[in-house]
KEFI-299466 format. One record per atom (N, C-alpha, C): x negated, y, z negated. Coordinates in steps of 0.2 Angstrom, whole numbers, padded with zeros to 4 digits, always signed. Layout:
BEGIN
XYZ...
end
This chain:
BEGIN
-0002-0099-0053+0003-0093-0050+0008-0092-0055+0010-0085-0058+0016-0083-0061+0021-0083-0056+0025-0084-0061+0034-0085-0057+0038-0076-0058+0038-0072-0055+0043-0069-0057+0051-0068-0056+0055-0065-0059+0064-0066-0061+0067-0069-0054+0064-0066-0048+0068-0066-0042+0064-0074-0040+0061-0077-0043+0058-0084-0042+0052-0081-0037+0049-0076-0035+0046-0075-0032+0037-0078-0036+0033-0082-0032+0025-0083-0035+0021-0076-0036+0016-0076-0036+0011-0071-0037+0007-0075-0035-0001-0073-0029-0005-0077-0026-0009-0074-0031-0015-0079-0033-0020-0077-0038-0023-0070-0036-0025-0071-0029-0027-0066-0025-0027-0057-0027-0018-0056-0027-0015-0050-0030-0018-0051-0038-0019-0054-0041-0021-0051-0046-0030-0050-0047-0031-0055-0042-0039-0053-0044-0042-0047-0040-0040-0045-0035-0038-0037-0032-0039-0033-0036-0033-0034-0039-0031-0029-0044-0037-0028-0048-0038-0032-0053-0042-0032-0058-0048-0028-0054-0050-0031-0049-0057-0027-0044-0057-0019-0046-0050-0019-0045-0048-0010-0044-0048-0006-0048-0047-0010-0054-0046-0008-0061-0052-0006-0064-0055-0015-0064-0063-0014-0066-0068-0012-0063-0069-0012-0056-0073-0010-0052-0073-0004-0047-0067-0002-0046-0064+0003-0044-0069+0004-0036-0066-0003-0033-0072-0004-0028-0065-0007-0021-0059-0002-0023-0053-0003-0019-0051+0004-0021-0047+0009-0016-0046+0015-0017-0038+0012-0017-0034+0007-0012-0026+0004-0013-0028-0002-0012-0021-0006-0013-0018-0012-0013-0010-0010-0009-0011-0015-0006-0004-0016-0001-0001-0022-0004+0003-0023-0006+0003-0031-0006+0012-0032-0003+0013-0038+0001+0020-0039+0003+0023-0045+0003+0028-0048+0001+0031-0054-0002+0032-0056+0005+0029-0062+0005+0029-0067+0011+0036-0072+0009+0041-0070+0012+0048-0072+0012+0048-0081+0013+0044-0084+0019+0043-0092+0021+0040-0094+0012+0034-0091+0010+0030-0094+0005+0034-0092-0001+0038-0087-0002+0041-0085-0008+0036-0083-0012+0032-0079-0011+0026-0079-0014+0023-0069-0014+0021-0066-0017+0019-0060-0017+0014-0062-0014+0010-0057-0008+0001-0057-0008-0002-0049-0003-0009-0052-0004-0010-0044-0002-0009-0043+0004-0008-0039+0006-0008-0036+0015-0014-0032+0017-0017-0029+0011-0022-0023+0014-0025-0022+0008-0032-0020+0009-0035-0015+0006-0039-0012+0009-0037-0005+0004-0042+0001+0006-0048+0002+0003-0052+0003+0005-0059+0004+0005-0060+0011+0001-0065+0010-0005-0067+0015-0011-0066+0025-0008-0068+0024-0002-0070+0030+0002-0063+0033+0003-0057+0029+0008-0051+0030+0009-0046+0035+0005-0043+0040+0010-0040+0047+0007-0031+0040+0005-0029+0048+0000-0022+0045+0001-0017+0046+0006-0019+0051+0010-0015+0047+0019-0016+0042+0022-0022+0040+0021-0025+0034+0024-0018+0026+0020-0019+0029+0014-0014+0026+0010-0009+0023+0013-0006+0029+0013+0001+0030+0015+0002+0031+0024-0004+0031+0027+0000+0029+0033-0003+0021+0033-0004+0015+0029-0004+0009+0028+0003+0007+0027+0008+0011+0024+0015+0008+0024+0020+0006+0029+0021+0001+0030+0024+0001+0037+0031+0004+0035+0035+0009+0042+0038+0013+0042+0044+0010+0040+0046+0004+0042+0053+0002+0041+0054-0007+0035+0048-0006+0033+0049-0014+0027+0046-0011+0021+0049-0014+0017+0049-0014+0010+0040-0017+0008+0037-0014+0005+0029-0016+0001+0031-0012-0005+0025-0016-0011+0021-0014-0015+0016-0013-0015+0013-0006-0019+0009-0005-0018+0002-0001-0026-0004-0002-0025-0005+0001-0030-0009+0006-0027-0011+0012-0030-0017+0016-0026-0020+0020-0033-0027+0020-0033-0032+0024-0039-0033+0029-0036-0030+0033-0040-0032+0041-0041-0035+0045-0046-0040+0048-0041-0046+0050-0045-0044+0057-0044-0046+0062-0050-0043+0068-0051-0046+0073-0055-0048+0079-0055-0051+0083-0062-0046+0085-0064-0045+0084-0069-0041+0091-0075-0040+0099-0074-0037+0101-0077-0038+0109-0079-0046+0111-0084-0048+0106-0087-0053+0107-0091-0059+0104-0088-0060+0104-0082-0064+0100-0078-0068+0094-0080-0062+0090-0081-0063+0082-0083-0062+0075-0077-0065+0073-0078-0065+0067-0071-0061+0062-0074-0054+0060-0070-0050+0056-0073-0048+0051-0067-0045+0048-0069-0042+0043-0063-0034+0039-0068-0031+0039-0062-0022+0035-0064-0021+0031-0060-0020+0025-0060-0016+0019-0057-0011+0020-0055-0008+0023-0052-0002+0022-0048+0003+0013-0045+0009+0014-0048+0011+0008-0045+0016+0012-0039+0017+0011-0032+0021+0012-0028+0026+0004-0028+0035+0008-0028+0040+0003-0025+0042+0004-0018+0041+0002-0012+0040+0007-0005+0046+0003-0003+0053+0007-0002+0058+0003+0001+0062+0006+0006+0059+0009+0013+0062+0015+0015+0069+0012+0018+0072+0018+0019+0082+0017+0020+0081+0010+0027+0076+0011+0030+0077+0008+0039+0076-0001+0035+0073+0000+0030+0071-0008+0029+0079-0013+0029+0078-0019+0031+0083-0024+0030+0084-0022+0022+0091-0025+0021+0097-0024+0014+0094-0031+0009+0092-0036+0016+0088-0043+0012+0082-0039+0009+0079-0038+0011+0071-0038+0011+0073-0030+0005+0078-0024+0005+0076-0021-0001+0078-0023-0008+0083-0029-0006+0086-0033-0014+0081-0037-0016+0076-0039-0011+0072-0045-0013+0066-0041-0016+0063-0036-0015+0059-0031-0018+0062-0029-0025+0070-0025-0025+0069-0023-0031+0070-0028-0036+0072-0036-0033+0072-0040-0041+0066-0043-0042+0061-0043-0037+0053-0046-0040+0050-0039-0045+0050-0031-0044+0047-0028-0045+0047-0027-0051+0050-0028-0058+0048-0025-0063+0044-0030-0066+0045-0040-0064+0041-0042-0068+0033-0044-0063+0033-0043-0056+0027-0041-0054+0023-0035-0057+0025-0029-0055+0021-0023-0061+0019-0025-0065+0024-0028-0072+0020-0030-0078+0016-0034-0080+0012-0037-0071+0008-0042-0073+0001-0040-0069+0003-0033-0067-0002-0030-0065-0004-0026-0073-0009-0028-0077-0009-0022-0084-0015-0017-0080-0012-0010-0084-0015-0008-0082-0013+0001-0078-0007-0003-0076-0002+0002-0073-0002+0010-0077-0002+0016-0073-0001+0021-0080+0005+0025-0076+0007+0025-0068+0013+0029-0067+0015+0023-0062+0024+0024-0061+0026+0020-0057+0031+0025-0052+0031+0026-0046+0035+0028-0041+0039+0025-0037+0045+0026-0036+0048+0023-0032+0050+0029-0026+0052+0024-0020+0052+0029-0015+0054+0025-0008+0060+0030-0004+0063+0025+0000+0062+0032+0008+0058+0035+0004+0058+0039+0010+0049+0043+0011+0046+0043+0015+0039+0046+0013+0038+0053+0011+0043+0057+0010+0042+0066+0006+0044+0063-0001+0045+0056-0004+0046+0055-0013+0041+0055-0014+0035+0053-0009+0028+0050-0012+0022+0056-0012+0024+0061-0009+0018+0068-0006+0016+0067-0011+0009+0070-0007+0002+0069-0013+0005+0074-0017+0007+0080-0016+0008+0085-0023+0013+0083-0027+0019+0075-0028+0022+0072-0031+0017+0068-0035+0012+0066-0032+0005+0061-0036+0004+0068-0041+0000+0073-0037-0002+0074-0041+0000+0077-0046+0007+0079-0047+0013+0082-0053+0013+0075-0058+0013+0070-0056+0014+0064-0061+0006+0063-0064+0000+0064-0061-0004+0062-0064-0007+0065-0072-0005+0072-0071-0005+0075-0075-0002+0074-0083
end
């Protein structure tokens, strides 16, 4: 298990997810939420290959802070088939002041151990995250 800044673990688990997502592209998101008792990052959810990005995003829970990844698949202007890894920092205003401190000091050395990452979002409210936001950054 890696250590990140905030001492928080990473379960192997969140990374081999990942990797699934990346290589096999056989997970459409990743939830994953710091389980506070274990000190530990791990997943909370995944979504299924088929899964829209509302599906996504009505998996955030309304008022706690998650990380999150989601594979976005997309054509170009020149009708290309592309896809972007998305990382999600989800910390809306209603979450506990613990629980948003203890997010933003795992978060940058988590991410960098997801490789792989091509955009990061942060967002404390769900109008930061609209798909027409996804899609403006994937470009």
């Amino acid at each position: 298990m890696a250590n990140s800044s905030s001492g928080m673990a990473v379960s192997d688990e969140c990374m081999l997810k990942f990797l699934e997502l990346k290589a096999k592209r056989n997970h459409r998101f990743i939830i994953y939420k710091i389980d506070e008792k274990k000190q530990e990052v791990i997943v909370e959810k995944l979504g299924n290959p088929d899964e829209t990005y509302d599906d996504f995003t009505n998996s955030l829970p309304v008022d706690e802070c998650r990380f999150a990844v989601f594979d976005y698949h997309f054509t170009t202007n020149e009708n290309c088939q592309k896809t972007k890894i998305f990382f999600f920092a989800w910390a809306p205003d209603t979450a506990r002041v613990r629980s948003k401190m203890l997010y933003a000091s795992s978060k940058d050395k988590f991410k960098r151990q997801l490789d792989g990452i091509q955009v990061e979002l942060q967002a404390t409210d769900p109008s930061e995250m609209s798909f027409d936001i996804v899609k403006g950054r994937a470009l």
